[in-house]
N, C-alpha and C positions, 0 to 999 in steps of 0.2 A: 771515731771519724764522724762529721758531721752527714747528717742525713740529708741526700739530693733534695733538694725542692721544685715544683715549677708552681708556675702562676695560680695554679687551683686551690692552692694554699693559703695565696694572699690574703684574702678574708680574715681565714682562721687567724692568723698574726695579727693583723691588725684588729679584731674583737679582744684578742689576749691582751696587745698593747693600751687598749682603751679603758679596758677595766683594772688593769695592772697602773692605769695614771689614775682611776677616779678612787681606788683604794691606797693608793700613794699619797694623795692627796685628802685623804681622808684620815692618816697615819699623823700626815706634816701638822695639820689645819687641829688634833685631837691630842695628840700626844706632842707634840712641839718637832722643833726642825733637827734636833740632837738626836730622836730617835728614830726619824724618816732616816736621816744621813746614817745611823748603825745598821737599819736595815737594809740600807741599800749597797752597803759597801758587805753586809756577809750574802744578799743573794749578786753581787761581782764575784765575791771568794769563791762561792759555793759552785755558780757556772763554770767558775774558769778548773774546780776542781773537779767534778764532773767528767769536765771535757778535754783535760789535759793528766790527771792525776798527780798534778807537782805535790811535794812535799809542804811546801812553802806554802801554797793554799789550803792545806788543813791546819798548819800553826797556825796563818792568819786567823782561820774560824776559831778556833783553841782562844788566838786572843782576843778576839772579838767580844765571844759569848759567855768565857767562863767565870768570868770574875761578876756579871751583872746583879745589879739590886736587883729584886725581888720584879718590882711594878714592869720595868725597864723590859726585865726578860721577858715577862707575860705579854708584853706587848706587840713582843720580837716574832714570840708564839701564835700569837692571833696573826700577824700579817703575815706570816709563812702559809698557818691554815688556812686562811679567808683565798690567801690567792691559789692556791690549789683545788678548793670551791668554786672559784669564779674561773680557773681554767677549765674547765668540766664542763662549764655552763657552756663555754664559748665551745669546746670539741661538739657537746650537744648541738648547738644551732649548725654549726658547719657542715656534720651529719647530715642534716635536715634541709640542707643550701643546699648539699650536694645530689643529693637523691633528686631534690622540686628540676636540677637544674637540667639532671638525667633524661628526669620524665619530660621536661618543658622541650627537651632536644628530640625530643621521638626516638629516641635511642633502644635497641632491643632492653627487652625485659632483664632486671638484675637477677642472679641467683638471691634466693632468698624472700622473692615474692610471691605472692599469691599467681602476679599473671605469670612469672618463669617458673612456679610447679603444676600451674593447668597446661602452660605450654607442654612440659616436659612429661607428664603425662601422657596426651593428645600424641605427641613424639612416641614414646615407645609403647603406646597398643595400636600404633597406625590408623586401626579405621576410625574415623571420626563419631560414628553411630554408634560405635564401640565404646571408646572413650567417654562420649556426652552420658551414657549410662552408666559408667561404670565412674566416674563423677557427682552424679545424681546421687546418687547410692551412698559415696563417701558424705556429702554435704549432709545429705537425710539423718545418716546413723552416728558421723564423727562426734565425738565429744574431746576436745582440747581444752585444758583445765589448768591455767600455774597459780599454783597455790599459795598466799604471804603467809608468811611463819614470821613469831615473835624472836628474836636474837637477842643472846645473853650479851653478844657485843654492839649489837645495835649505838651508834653513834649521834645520827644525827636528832636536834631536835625539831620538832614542828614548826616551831615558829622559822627558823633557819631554813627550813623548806620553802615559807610560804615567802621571803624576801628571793630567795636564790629564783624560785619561778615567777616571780616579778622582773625578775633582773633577765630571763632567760625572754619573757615575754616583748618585754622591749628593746632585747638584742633583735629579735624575729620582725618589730615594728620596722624597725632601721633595716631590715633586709627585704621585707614582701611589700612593703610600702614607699610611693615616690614622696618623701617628703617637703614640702615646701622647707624654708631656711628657718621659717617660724616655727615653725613641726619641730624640725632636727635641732632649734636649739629647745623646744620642749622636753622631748625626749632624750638630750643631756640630760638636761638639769633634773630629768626624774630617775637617768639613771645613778647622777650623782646622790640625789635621797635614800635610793634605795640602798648603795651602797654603804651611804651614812649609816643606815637603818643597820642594816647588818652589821658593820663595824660595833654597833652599842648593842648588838641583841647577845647576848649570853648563848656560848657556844657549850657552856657543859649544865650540867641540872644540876640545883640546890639538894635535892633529895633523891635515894634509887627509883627507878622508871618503877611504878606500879602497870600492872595486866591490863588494867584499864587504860592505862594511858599508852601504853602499847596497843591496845585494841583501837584508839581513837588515832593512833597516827598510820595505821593501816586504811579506816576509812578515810582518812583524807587521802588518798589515793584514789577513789572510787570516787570521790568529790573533782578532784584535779586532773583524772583520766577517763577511770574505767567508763564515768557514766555516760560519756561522748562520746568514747573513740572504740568501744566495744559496737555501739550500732553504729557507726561509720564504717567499720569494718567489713560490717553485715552487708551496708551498701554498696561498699567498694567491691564486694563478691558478686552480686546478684549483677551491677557494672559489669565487669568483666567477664561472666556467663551471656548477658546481652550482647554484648561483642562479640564472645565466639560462637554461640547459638543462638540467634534472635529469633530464628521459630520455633526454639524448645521455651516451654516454660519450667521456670524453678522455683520448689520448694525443699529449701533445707530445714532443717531441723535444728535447733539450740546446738550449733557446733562447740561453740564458743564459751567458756563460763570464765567465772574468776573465783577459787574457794579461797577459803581461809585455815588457820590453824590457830588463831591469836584469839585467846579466852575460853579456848579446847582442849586445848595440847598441858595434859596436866605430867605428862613426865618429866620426870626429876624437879617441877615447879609445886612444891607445895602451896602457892601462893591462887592458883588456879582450884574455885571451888563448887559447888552450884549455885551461891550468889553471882559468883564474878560470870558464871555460865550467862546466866538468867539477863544480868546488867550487858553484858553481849551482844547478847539476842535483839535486845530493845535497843539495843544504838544504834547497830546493823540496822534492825527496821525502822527506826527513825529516820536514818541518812536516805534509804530509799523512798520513803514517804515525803521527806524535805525534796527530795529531787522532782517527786510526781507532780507534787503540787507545783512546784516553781514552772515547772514545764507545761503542765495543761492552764494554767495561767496566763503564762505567754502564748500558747497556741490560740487560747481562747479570746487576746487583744489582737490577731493578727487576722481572726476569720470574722471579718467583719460582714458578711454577704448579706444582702439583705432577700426577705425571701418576695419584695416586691421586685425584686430584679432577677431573681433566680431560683428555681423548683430545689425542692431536697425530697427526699425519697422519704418514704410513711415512717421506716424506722427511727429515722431520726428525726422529724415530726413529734414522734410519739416520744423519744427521750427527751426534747426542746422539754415539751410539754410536762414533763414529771419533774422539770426541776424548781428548787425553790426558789429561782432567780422569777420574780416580778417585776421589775423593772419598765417603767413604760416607755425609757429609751432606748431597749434593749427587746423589747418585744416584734420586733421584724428582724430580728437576729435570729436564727435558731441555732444555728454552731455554736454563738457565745452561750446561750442558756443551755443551749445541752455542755458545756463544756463548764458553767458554772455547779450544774449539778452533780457532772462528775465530782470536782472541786469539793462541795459538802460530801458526796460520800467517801470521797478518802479522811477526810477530816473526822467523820462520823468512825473509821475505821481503825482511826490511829485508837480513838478513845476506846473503841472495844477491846483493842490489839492493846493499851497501857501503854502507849507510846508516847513522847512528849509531844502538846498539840504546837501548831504553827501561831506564827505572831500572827498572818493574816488571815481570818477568822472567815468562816464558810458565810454565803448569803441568805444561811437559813438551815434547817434540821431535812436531813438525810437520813435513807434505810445504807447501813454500812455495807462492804460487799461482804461476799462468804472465804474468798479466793481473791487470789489474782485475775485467775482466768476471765474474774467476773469483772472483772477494770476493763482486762484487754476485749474483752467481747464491748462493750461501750466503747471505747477507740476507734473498733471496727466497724463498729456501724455511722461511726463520724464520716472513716474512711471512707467508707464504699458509698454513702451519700456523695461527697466528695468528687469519687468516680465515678459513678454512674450520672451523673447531671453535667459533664461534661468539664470538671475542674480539677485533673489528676495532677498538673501541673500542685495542685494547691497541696494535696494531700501529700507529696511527697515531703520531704525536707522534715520538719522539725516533729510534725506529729506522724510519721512513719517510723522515725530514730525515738520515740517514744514508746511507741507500738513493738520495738524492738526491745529496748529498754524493758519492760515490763516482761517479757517474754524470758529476758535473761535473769533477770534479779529479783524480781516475786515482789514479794512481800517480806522477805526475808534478808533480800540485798544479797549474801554469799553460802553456800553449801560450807556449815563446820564443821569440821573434822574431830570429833573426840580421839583423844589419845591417850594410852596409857600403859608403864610397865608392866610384861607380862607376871614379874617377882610381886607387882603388889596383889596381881587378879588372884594369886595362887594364895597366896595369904586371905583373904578376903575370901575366899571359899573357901579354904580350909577353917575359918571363924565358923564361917556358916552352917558348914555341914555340922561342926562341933555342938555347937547350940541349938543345930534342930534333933541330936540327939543321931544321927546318921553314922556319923563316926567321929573319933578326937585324932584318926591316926593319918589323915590323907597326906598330911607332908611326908609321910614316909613312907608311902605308896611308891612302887616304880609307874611308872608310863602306863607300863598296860593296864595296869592298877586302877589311875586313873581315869583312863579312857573311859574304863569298863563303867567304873561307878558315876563318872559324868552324863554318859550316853544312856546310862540307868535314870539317871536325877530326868534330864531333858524327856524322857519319856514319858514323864510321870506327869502329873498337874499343879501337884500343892506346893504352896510356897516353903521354901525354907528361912526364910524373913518374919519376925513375928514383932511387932510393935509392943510386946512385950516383955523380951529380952531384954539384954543390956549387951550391948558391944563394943568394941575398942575404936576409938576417935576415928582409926585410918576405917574401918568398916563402914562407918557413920557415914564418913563422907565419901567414901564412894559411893555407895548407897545415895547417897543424896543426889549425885551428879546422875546416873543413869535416871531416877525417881523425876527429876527437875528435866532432863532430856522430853521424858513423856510428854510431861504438860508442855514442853516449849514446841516438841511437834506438832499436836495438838491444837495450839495459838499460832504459829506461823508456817505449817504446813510440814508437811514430813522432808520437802526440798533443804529446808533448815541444817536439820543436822541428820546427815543420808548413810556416815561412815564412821567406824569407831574402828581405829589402828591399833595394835598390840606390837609395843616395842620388843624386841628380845625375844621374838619368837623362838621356840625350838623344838616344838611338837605340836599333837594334838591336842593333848589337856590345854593350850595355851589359851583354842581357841573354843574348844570346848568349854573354859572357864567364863570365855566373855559371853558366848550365846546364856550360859547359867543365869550371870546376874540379866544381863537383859529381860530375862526370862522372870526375873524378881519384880520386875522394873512393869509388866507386861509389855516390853517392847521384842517380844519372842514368846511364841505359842509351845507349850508340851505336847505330850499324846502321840500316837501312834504314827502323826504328821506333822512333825514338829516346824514351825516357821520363825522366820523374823523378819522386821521390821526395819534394821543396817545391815548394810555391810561392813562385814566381821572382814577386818583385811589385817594379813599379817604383815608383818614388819622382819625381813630376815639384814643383818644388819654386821654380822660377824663375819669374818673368815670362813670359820665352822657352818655357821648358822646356810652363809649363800651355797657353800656344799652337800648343804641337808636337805636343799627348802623344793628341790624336786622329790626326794624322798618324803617329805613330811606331808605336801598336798596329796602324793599317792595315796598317804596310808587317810587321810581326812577325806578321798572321795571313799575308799575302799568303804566305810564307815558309815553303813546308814544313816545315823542320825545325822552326820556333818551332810550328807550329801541331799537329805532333805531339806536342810535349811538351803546349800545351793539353789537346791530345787526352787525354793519358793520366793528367790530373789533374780529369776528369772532365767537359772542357769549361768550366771555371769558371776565371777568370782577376779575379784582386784587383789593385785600382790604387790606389795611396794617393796622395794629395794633400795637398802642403808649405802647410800655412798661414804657418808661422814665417817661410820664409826668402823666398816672394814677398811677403811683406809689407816687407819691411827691404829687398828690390829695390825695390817700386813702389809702397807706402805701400797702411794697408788699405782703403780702396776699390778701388781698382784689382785689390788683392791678391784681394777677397774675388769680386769682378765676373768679373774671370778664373779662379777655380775654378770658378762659376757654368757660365760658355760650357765650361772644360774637359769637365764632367760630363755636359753638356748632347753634346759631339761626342763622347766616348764612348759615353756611349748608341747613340748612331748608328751609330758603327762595330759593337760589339759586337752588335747589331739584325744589321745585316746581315750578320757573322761566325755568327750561332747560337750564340753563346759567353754564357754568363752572366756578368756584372758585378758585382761585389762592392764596394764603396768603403774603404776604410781611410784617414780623416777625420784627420793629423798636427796639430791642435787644443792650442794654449797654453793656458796660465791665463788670459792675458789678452786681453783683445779685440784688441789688437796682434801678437796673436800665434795670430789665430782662435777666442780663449776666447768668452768670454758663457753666459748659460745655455744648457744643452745642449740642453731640453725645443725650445727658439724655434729654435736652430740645425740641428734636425736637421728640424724641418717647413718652414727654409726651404729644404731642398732641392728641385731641380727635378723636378716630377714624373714618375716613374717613374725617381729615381736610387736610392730607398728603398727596394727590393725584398726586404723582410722579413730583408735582412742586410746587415751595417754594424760595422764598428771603428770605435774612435776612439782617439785617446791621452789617459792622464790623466795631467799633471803636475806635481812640487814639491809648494808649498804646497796645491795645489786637490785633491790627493790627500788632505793631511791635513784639510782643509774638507768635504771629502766624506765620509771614508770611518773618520773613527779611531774614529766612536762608530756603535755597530749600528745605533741608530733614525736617524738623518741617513743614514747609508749607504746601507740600505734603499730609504730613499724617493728617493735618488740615484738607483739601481741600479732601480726602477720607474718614474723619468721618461725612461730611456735604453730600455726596455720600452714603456712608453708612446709614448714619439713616435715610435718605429718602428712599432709598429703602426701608429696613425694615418697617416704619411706612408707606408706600405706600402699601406692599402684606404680612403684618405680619397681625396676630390680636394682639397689641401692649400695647392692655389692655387687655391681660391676662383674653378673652373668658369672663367676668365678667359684672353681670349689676349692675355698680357701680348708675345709676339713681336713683336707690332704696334705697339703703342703704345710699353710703356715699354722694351722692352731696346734700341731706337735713341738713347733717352734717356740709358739709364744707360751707353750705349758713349760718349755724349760729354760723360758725366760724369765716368767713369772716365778718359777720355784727359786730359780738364783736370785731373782730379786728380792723374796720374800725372806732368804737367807741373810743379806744382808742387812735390811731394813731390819728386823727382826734383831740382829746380832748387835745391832749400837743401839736401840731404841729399849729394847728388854733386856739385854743379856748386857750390856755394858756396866760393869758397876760406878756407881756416879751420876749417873748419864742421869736421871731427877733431878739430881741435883744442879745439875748444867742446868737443864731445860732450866727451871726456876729460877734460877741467878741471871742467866745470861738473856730471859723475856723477861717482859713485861707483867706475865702470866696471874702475878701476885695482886698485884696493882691495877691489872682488868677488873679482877673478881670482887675487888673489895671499893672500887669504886662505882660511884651510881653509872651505871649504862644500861642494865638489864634489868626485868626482874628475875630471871628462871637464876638459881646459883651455878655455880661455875661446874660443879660437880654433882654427879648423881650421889657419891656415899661423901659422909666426912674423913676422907684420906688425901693422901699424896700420892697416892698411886696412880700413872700414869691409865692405867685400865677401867681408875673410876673417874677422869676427867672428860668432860664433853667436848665432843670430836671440836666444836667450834670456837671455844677458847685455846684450845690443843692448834687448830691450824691460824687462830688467829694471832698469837703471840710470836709466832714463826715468821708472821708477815710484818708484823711492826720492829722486829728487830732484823727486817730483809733479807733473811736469811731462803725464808720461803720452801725450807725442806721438806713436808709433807707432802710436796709438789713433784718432787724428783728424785727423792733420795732412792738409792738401788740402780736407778736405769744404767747407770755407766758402769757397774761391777756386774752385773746381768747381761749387758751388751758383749761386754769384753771376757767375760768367764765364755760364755757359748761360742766366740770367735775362737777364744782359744782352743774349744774342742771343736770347733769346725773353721780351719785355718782360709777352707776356700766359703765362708758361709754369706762374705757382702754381701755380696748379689743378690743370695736370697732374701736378708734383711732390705733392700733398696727396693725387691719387688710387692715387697708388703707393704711399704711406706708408699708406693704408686697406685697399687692395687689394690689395696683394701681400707677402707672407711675407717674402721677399728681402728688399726695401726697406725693409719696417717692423723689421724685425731689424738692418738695419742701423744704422735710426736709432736704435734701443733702446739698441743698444750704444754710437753715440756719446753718446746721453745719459747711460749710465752713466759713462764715460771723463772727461767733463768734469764731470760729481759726484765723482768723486775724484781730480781732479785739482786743484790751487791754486796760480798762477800768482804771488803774495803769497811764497809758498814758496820755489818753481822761481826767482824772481828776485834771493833770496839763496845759492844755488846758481852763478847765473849769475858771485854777486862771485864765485868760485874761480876765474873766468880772469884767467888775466896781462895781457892785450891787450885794456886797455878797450875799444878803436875793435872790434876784433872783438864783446866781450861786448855792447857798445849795438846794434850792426850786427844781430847774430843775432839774441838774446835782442825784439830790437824786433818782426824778423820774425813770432817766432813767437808773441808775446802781438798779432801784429795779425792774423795765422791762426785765433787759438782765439777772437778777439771774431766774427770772422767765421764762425766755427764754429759758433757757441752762436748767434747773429742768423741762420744759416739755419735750422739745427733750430726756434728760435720759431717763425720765420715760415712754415716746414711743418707742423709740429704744433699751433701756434696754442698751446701750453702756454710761459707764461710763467716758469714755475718749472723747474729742471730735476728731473727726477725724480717730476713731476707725476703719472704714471701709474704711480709705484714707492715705495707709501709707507713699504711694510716697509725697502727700502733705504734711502730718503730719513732715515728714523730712526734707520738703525744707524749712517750715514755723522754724524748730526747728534750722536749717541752720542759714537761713537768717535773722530773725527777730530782734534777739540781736543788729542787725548792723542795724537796721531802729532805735533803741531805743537812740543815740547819735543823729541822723540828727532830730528826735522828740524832741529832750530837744536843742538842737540849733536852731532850728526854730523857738519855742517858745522865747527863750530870742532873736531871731532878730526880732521876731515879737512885743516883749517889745520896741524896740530899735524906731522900725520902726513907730510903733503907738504914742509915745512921740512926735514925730514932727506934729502931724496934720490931717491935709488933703492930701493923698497920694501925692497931684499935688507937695507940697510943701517938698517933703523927694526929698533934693540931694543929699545924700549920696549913691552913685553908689555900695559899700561894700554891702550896706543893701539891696538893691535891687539884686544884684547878689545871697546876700550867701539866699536869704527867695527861690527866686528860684532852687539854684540847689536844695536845701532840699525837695522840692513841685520834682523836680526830680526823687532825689535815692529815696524816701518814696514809688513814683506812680512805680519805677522800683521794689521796696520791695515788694510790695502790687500785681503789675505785673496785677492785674484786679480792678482799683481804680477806674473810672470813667466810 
């Protein structure tokens, strides 16, 4: 049934219908009027099938598409993807109409802002004298951190970015701007370019993504976002404290950051090495160094003051005066010349730092800084000349969001994350003990075993490294990456790279093995006070692993040596938590139930250690993979795990969703601000002691579901072989999107594939199961042992944060999911009796899935409570249902010839790609 609309809508339709004519018209005017008219009569077939499900409208598409020459199809293919991109673009702007239009109306504050969590705040500690401190406090110590991660399915290319935020930018011109008639027909005719532009620009890559070039389409993000709308941000806070305190003063502290994991993250990426480390590092500091300079640039053509018309303070006097700027029409300037000087010394600092230098060359030789700190202290003394001579007005704006700038990003641009399987640390010290003559038997040491002789080694001082051994390549180059970390801290500050994560944790030795090498590295001290340099943060990511990982830091504080490196990293200890891969263990409920209890016995432990907690939140695009919005996810934490500091990872596609256009960014980067506040000084679980009632519940809801998830996913025989046939899954890994491979070992085994080709294959054939599978034989198994039990499931879904999040997101899962779809996918298996077998299973799971959600939520529509989605999904989807029936017959096409190595058909390769494209663009959170 069609989705109500009213008038606030209008826009949004007509920005769809404008770019839906100048890419129609860029099909007609490109490809001719034969293949404008084919695509325009399968997306009529495809709407009317969509919206009606007649029979008659999928022959039509059957006849439409299947018989198409090669060029034709691909054509058919790019204008399904292209306008699935360009509807996104237009949901973006409308977003951002909608909020300006919010705010322009004086309307109370939205949930999900900065001013509805200081309100909400203020609101529940009552006294306002109360609240402004206990505010203060948050602002000073938060730290909020989403972190980009490189993605094996990663989609889009850069260049396709930088046309789509062109297009997005002059959608925003035509809405914040009164355009003259000459204006607006400008601003066609550029949006007609651009979308020409786009139309020719190559949507799939000639070659696989190398690290590097994943690392380079990360910082374009911090080019197109971060670097403006992170101190906007800053702004917008300190705003809003003015408002509600204007005779308190504020000083917060670096709330805010933006890390990275892209040229860090070496698990399961052999391709990630200490060169590619090193090449990283210098980009990262390049792009900030490109950005310092352009900005005190411009600051420094806008401070034109002359000091015959106005005093400056001795400080800045004295900076004027050290710079190399001579100029004698620049000499009753002193802003410009102290702001030329800065100018040479970052220039002077790239060349010490190895940095590449700028085209616009300094006005002469500078002493370089030492720090950052030593930029931002020159800023500040611009500043407070500035303000103290009576021109605050001046100092605000562009060189205060600089001053901010520099406070957040260094010298170094983003905090890296090293990463790396716990399986290889263990191998890699057991080489090394072997060759220092220690022992040849540590792999076959138990635990305690272990411990004992690691917490022996860390005691000690001498290296077990010797430059004149000989070791195995995988040694070499670990060794290299820890050895290259040093120097890289070193050169751009220890802010660089602050944390080194161990995937697969599952003890002590895990972590005991990383302090080791670091300890080779000297990035970790021996002796009787052992210390380091990172944070050693585990990674608990299993089933198992999140049931152990209260146990395991017990026994790691119990454990001197582990509790002195605590010690000397301030007592503060970060634990990150696997959503990806306990979910593809035990399906997500069970997945999400068991982070729950994990964070919950952390807490405890940590309680009773005096150690502070930190969480770092390993969060997919997709709900299968711990996605959902972020704003609901991070309040459904358990109270007291939010403690004003919080990572999370952002991934793929939902990076480019987030963050490619400044205003959607923003308001991203303020709802990840926002609900930390809130779950930091709210009570978030709704004053309720859900211990009692519902966590006995949802443990034996979770066990049912883990049953059955479990029972088709492992225990089914076949069921590999489905998966494989009936996705994509073959076809992702072996085509250029990634660098990292598809899989951690060389098998087929569903145990060694990574969580995010595992959940992203499920989404391109929309089936979408790692999303939901379980809920409905888990609902209905526990109803049936508690005949009167509704109720109590409907009070969980009102009353608790947890549960109602969870249901949200199964709601969303099964809105974009289509089973219509998924069971044309299904025909790609050879073994009928398998495909009827499986495929039966799991369309008799998602009936059962969507009949519990009704009968808990009492909403008979899905999406009932989600209209904004419910209409983009009603939008968009019709035009994912062409690029799903083409994909599949190229995936016919593609599978006829073999063994991937052996398809040289460039066609097929192209068009299986863009469709794995529009589909991830349709879908917008697929991986």
């Amino acid at each position: 049934m069609p989705i109500n609309r009213d008038d606030k809508d209008l826009p949004l339709r007509d920005d769809i219908r404008l770019l839906g004519r100048l890419l129609g018209d860029a099909v007609r005017e490109q490809e001719g009027a034969a293949t404008f008219e084919l695509v325009e009569q399968t997306r009529k077939a495809a709407i009317r099938f969509a919206r009606e499900g007649r029979a008659e409208d999928r022959v039509r598409l059957h006849d439409l598409l299947d018989q198409l020459p090669p060029a034709t199809m691909l054509s058919v293919v790019r204008a399904f993807a292209y306008f699935l991109q360009l509807s996104n673009i237009a949901e973006d702007t409308h977003r951002a109409r909608r909020r300006r239009a919010h705010e322009a109306m004086g309307s109370p504050a939205r949930e999900g802002t900065l001013a509805f969590a200081i309100d909400a705040v203020r609101k529940a500690i009552g006294d306002d004298a109360a609240a402004r401190e206990r505010l203060q406090q948050f602002f000073a110590e938060a730290l909020v951190v989403p972190v980009l991660t490189a993605h094996p399915t990663e989609v889009q290319r850069q260049s396709t970015q930088v046309a789509m935020q062109e297009i997005a930018e002059l959608l925003e011109q035509r809405e914040r701007m009164v355009l003259t008639a000459e204006e607006r027909a400008e601003n066609d005719l550029a949006l007609q370019r651009q979308v020409l532009t786009l139309w020719h620009t190559r949507l799939v890559r000639g070659e696989r993504l190398r690290v590097l070039d994943e690392v380079k389409n990360g910082i374009g993000y911090y080019r197109s976002t971060f670097f403006t709308e992170v101190p906007r941000l800053y702004a917008h806070t300190a705003s809003l404290w003015a408002q509600r305190f204007p005779d308190a003063p504020f000083t917060p502290g670096t709330f805010l950051q933006v890390g990275s994991w892209i040229g860090g993250d070496r698990d399961g990426n052999p391709f990630v090495t200490a060169d590619i480390l090193r090449d990283t590092l210098r980009l990262q500091s390049a792009a900030a160094f490109d950005f310092y300079l352009a900005e005190v640039h411009e600051v420094g053509g806008t401070l034109s003051v002359s000091r015959a018309l106005h005093p400056v303070t001795p400080a800045l006097d004295a900076l004027a005066a050290a710079s190399p700027d001579q100029s004698v029409q620049r000499r009753d300037e002193p802003y410009r010349r102290a702001l030329s000087g800065i100018y040479a010394r970052l220039v002077a600092t790239m060349r010490t730092l190895d940095v590449p230098l700028p085209t616009r060359a300094a006005l002469g030789d500078a002493a370089p800084y030492g720090n950052a700190a030593e930029l931002r202290a020159e800023l500040h003394v611009v500043h407070e000349s500035l303000v103290h001579t009576g021109l605050t007005l001046l100092a605000s704006g562009r060189l205060r969001a600089l001053m901010t700038a520099v406070d957040v990003f260094g010298f170094h641009l983003a905090p890296l994350d090293l990463r790396q399987n716990a399986d290889v640390h263990e191998k890699v010290v057991a080489e090394l003990l072997s060759q220092a003559g220690v022992t040849s038997q540590y792999l076959a040491l138990d635990e305690a075993a272990r411990v004992a002789l690691l917490a022996s080694e860390l005691a000690g001082t001498r290296p077990l490294y010797s430059p004149h051994l000989t070791y195995s390549a995988e040694v070499q180059g670990e060794l290299a990456i820890v050895f290259a970390a040093r120097v890289m801290r070193e050169r751009f500050g220890r802010a660089a790279l602050p944390h080194y994560i161990i995937s697969k944790c599952d003890g002590v030795s895990d972590l005991l093995e990383v302090a080791l090498l670091l300890k080779e590295a000297g990035l970790a001290t021996g002796g009787a006070a052992p210390g380091v340099d990172l944070d050693i943060i585990p990674l608990f990511e299993t089933i198992s692993d999140l049931q152990r990982a209260g146990d395991i830091m017990q026994a790691a504080f119990d454990l001197p040596a582990y509790r002195a490196l605590v010690a000397a990293r301030g007592n503060v200890q970060e634990v990150m938590l696997g959503y990806s891969d306990s979910n593809k263990d035990g399906g997500f409920l069970t997945s999400g139930w068991e982070l729950y209890q994990a964070e919950l016995a952390l807490m405890g432990v940590f309680a009773r250690a005096s150690v502070k907690l930190r969480f770092f939140h390993g969060r997919g695009g997709s709900v299968g993979r711990g996605g959902g919005p972020s704003y609901e996810a991070i309040l459904a934490q358990p109270s007291g795990a939010v403690t004003g500091q919080i990572r999370l990872t952002e991934q793929g596609e939902v990076i480019a969703s987030k963050y490619a256009t400044p205003d959607v960014g923003r308001r991203n980067l303020e709802l990840l601000v926002a609900a930390t506040l809130e779950a930091t000084l709210t009570d978030h679980e709704n004053q309720a002691d859900k211990a009692v009632t519902f966590h006995p519940v949802m443990e034996r809801l979770s066990a049912l579901a883990f049953q059955a998830y479990r029972a088709l996913v492992y225990e089914t025989p076949g069921f590999t072989q489905y998966f494989r046939e009936s996705t994509p899954l073959a076809e992702i890994a072996t085509l250029n999107i990634g660098s990292r491979p598809a899989s951690r070992k060389p098998s087929d085994r569903i145990e060694d594939l990574r969580a995010i080709p595992w959940v992203f294959a499920w989404a391109q054939c929309r089936c979408m199961l790692p999303g939901w599978y379980g809920f409905g034989s888990a609902v209905s198994q526990w109803l049936d042992e508690h005949p009167d039990g509704l109720p109590v499931l409907q009070r969980m879904a009102t009353a608790w944060p947890f549960f109602r999040t969870l249901l949200s997101n199964v709601d969303m899962v099964l809105a974009k999911s289509d089973l219509r779809v998924a069971s044309r996918y299904a025909e790609l298996v050879t073994d009928a009796t398998l495909r009827e077998t499986i495929f039966g299973r799991i369309s008799a799971e998602w009936q059962r899935t969507r009949d519990a959600l009704r009968r808990i939520t009492g909403q008979e529509e899905l999406l009932a409570d989600n209209p904004l989605l419910a209409r983009s999904i009603e939008t968009r989807f019709p035009y994912m249902d062409p690029l799903n029936h083409l994909q599949i017959a190229l995936l016919r096409r593609y599978r006829e010839h073999g063994a991937p190595e052996r398809v040289t058909d460039e066609f097929l390769r192209r068009g299986i790609h863009i469709t794995i494209n529009g589909i991830a663009a349709g879908l917008r959170n697929s991986g």
